[in-house]
Wavefront OBJ file of the C-alpha trace (Angstrom):
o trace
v 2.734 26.447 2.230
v 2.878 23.246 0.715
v 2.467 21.327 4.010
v -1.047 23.194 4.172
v -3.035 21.563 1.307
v -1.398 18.833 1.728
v -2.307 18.035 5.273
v -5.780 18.768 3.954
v -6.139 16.483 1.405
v -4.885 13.466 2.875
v -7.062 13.677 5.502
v -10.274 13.600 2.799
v -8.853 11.121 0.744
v -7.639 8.849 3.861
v -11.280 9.173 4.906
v -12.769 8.494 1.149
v -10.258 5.275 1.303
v -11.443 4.539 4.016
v -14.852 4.681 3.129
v -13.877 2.423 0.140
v -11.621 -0.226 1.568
v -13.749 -1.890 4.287
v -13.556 -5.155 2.983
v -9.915 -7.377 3.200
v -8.077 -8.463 0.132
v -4.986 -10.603 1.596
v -3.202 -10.374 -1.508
v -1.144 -7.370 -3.056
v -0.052 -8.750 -6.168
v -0.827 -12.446 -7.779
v 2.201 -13.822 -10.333
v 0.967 -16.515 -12.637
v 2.671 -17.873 -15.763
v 0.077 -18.812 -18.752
v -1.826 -21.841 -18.008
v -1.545 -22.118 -14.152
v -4.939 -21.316 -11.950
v -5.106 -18.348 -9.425
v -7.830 -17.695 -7.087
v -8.146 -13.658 -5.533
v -9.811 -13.944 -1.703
v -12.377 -11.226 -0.317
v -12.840 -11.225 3.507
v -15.147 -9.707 6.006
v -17.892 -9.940 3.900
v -20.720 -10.516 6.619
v -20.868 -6.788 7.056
v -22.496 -6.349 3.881
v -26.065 -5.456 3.508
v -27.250 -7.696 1.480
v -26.024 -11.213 0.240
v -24.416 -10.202 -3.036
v -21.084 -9.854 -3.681
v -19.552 -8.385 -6.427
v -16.453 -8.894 -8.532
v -15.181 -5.895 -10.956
v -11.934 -5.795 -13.115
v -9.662 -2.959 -13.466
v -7.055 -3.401 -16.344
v -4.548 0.103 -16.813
v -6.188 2.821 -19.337
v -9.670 0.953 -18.971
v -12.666 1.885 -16.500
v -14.243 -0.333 -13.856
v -16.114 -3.905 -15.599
v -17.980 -6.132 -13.061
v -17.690 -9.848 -13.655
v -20.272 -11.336 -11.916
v -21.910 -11.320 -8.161
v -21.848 -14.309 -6.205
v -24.517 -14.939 -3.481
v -23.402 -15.570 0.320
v -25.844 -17.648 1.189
v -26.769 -20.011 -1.824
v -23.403 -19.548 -3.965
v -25.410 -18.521 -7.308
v -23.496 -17.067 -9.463
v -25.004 -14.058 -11.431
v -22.715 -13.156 -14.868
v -25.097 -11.264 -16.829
v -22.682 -8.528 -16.816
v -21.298 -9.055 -20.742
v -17.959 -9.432 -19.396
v -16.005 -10.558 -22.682
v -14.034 -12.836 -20.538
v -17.111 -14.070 -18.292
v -16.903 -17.631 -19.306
v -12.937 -17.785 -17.967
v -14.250 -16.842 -13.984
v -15.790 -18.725 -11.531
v -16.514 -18.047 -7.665
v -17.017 -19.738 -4.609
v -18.074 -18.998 -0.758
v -15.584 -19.942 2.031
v -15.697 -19.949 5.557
v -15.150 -15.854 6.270
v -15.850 -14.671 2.525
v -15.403 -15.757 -0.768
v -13.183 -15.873 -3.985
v -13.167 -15.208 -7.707
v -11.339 -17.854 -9.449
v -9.352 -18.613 -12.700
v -8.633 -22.012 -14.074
v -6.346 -21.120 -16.775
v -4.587 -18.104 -16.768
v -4.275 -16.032 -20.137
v -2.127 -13.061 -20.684
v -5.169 -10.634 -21.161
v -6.385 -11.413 -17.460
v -3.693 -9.237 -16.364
v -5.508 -6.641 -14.578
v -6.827 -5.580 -10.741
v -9.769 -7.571 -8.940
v -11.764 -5.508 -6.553
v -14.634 -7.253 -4.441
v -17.331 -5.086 -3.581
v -20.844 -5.183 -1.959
v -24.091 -2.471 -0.694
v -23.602 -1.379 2.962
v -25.359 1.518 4.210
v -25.991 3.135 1.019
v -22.991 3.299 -0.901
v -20.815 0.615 -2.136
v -17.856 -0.728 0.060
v -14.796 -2.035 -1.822
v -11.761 -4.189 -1.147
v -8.186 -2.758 -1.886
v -7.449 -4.768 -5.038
v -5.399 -7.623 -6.106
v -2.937 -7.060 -9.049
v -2.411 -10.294 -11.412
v 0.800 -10.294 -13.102
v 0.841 -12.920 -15.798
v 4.625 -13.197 -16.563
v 7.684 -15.533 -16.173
v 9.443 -13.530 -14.338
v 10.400 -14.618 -10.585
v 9.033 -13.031 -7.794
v 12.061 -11.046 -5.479
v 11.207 -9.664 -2.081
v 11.749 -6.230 -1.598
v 15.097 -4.216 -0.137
v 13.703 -2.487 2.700
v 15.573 0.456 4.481
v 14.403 3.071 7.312
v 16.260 6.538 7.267
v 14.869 9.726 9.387
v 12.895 11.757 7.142
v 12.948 15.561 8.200
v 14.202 16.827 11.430
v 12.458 17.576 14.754
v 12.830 21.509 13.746
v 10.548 21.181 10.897
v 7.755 19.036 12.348
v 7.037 21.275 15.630
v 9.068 18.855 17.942
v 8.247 15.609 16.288
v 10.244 13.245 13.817
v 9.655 11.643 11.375
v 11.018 8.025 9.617
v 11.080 6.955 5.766
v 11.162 3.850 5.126
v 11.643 2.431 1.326
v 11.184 -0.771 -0.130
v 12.524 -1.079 -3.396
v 14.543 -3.857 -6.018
v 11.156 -5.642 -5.797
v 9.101 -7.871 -8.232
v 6.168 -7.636 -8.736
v 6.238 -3.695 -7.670
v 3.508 -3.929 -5.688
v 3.335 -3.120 -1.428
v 1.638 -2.631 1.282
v 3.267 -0.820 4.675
v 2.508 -1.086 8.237
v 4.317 0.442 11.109
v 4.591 -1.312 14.742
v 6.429 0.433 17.953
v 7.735 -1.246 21.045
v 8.636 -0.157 24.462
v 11.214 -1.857 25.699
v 10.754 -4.879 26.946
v 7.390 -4.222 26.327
v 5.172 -6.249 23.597
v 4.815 -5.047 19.893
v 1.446 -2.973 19.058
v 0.353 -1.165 16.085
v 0.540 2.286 16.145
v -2.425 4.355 16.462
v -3.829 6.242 14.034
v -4.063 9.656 16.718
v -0.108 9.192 17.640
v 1.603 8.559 14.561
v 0.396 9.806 10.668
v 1.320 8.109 7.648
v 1.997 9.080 4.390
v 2.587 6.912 1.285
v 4.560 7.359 -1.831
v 5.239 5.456 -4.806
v 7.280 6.276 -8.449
v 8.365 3.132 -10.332
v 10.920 0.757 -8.843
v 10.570 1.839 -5.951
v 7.776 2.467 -2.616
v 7.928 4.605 0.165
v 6.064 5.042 3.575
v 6.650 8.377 5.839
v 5.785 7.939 9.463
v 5.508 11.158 11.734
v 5.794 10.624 15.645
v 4.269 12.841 17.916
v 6.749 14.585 20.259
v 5.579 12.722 23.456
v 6.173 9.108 22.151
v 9.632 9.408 20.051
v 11.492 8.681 23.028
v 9.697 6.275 24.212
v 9.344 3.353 21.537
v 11.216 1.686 18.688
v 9.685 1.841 15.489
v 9.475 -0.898 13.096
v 8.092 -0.851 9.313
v 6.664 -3.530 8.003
v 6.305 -4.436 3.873
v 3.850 -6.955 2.578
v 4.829 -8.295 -0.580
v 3.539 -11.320 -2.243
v 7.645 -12.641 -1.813
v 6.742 -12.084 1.790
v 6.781 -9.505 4.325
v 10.121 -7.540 5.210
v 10.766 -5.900 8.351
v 13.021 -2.777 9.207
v 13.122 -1.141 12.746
v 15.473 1.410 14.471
v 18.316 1.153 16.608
v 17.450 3.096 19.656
v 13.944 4.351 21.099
v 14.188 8.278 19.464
v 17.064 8.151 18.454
v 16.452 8.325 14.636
v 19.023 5.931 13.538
v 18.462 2.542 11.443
v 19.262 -0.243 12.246
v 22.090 -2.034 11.206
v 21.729 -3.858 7.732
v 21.605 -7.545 7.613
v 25.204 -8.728 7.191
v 24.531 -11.541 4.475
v 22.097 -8.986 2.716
v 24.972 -6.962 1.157
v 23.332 -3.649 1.674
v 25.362 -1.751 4.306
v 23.470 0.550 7.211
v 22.550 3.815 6.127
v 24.332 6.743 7.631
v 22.431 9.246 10.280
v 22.243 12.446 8.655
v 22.358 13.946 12.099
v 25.261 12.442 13.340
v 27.801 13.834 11.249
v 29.640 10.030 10.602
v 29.191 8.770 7.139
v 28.173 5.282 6.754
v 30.760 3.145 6.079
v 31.673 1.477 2.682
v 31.108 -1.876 1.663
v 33.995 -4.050 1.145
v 32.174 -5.690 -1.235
v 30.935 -3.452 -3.310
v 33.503 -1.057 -4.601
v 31.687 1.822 -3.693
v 33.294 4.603 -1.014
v 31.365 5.786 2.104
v 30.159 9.374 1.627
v 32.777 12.049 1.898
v 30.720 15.142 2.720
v 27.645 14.519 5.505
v 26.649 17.988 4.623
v 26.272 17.380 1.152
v 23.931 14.400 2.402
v 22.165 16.240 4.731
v 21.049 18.848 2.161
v 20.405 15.859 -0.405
v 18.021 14.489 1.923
v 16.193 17.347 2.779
v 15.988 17.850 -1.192
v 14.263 14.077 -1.089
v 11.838 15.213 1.206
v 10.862 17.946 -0.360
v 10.234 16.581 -3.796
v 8.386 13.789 -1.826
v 5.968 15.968 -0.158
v 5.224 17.924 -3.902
v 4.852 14.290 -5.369
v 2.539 13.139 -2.635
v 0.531 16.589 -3.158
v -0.064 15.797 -6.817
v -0.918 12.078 -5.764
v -3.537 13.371 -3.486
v -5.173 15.918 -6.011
v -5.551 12.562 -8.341
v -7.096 10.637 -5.833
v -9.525 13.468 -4.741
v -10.151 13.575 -8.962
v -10.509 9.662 -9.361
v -12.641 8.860 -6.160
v -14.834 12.020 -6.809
v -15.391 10.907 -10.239
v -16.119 6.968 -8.967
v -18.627 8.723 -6.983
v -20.791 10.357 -9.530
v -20.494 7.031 -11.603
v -21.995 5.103 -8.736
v -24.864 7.749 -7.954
v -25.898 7.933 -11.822
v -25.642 3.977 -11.843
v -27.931 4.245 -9.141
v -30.257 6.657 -10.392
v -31.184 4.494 -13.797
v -31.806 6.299 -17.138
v -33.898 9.016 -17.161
v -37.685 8.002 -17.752
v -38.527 11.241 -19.842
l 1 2 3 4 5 6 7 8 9 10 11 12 13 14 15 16 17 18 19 20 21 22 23 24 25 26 27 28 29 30 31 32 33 34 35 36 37 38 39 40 41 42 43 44 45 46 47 48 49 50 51 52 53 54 55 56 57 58 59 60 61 62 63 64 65 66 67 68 69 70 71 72 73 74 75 76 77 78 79 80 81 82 83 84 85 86 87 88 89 90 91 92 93 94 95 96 97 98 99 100 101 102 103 104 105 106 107 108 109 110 111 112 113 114 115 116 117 118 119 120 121 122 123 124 125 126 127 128 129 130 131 132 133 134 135 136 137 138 139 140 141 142 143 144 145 146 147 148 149 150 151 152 153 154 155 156 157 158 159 160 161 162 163 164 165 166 167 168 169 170 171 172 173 174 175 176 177 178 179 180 181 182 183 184 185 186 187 188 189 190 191 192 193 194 195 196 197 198 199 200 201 202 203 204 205 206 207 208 209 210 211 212 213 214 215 216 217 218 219 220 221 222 223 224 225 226 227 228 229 230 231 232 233 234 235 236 237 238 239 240 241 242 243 244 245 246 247 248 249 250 251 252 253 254 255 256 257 258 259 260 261 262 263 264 265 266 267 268 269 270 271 272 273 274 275 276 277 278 279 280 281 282 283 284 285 286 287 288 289 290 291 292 293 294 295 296 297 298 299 300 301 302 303 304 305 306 307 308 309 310 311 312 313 314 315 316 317 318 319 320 321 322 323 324
């Protein structure tokens, strides 16, 4: 039963994201220490209707605040938003967009930058680009793939998790690729392969269900954008559900195949044993799953809530105040 309204929600909000995401923000996550300059890019901005584009700031526990709109063809600047920080931004056009700058980074500019412009009626938005302003050093993520859920439970199909985590700053963004072999690497399309997203703190994590009629037929890799870089992690064998081997300088052995009924073995390294009982880890991973698929079900009800409630905002911003 919980599959149900799940299933159902993710398709609205995938197609309210999507509705809201047209234009391309290259970066997840910005570090900056106090003092140095940053500069957040917005692409694909020639599909707008009309020449402005807009910059808003989202810091946590605070609401939407546009900065100022920056024209595509004559690069004047419009700030007469009251921004309290309006003086600190600047913005320029380039070649295939344009970008919202920062000379001199201060501690309260730690927030999210959206870009944002008219088409068709209704605001388009870019995904956001997080500013961390810290000393701390950026660390690329640990990225694992595991089988999610057996063929039994997903009508034939299978299903792959794969988890990026020990990362700094926190935030991701997943892709998954497949390859034939021999063959070239593709993306995988939408209408063979759904994906599901997940994140708690320290950690991210990306299911990706395969249809029945291409499991067998391709390796599949997942791939983590992270502003250390991007991290790959593919299986072994075309179907068969098992990782891939760990990187042997990476210190993180392979993970074990539930199915297979071997443990994975320990690292010499590390001091810790290999798992005694695969039944025990069979039933702890189909615990996992479960409590993924309720956390992803109370995700999706808040991002029905919050991009319902963006949508009123924007159609009483629209209508003006009431002339009676």
């Amino acid at each position: 039963m919980l599959f149900l309204p799940a299933a159902a929600l993710c398709c609205l909000c995938s197609a309210l994201v999507a509705m809201a995401a047209e234009l391309v923000q290259d970066e997840v996550t910005l570090t900056r220490r106090v003092g140095q300059s940053v500069s957040f890019s917005c692409g694909r901005t020639d599909q707008c209707d009309y020449d402005g584009i807009r910059w808003f700031q989202k810091k946590e526990k605070e609401t939407f605040r546009a900065i100022l709109d920056i024209h595509r063809g004559n690069s004047v600047i419009d700030s007469n938003y009251n921004h309290p920080q309006k003086a600190d931004f600047s913005a320029e056009n380039t070649q295939n967009g344009c970008l919202l700058k920062l000379n001199r980074v201060k501690l309260d500019h730690s927030a999210t930058y959206y870009c944002s412009c008219w088409k068709e009626g209704y605001y388009i938005f870019g995904p956001g680009s997080k500013l961390y302003v810290t000393d701390e050093q950026v660390v690329k993520p640990v990225v694992s793939v595991y089988p999610a859920a057996s063929r039994v439970h997903l009508g034939g199909g299978s299903s792959l998790l794969c988890v990026a985590s020990a990362m700094f700053p926190p935030g991701v963004r997943f892709s998954w690729k497949r390859q034939k072999k021999n063959g070239p690497l593709e993306d995988v399309p939408p209408a063979e392969g759904e994906q599901v997203e997940l994140r708690e703190p320290g950690r991210s994590a990306s299911i990706m269900v395969v249809h029945r009629l291409h499991q067998d037929t391709y390796r599949y890799s997942c791939y983590v954008k992270h502003e250390g870089g991007t991290v790959e992690a593919q299986t072994q064998d075309p179907g068969s559900g098992v990782p891939a081997p760990a990187d042997p300088g990476s210190g993180v052995p392979a993970p074990a195949d539930p199915g297979s009924g071997v443990p994975a073995p320990a690292d010499p390294g590390s001091g810790v044993p290999a798992p005694a009982d695969p039944g025990s880890e069979i039933f702890q991973s189909e615990c996992r799953v479960k409590l993924l698929c309720l956390l992803y079900t109370v995700l999706t009800l808040k991002s029905l809530l919050y991009c319902c409630g963006l949508s009123l905002l924007m159609v009483l911003r629209n209508k003006g105040p009431s002339t009676n």
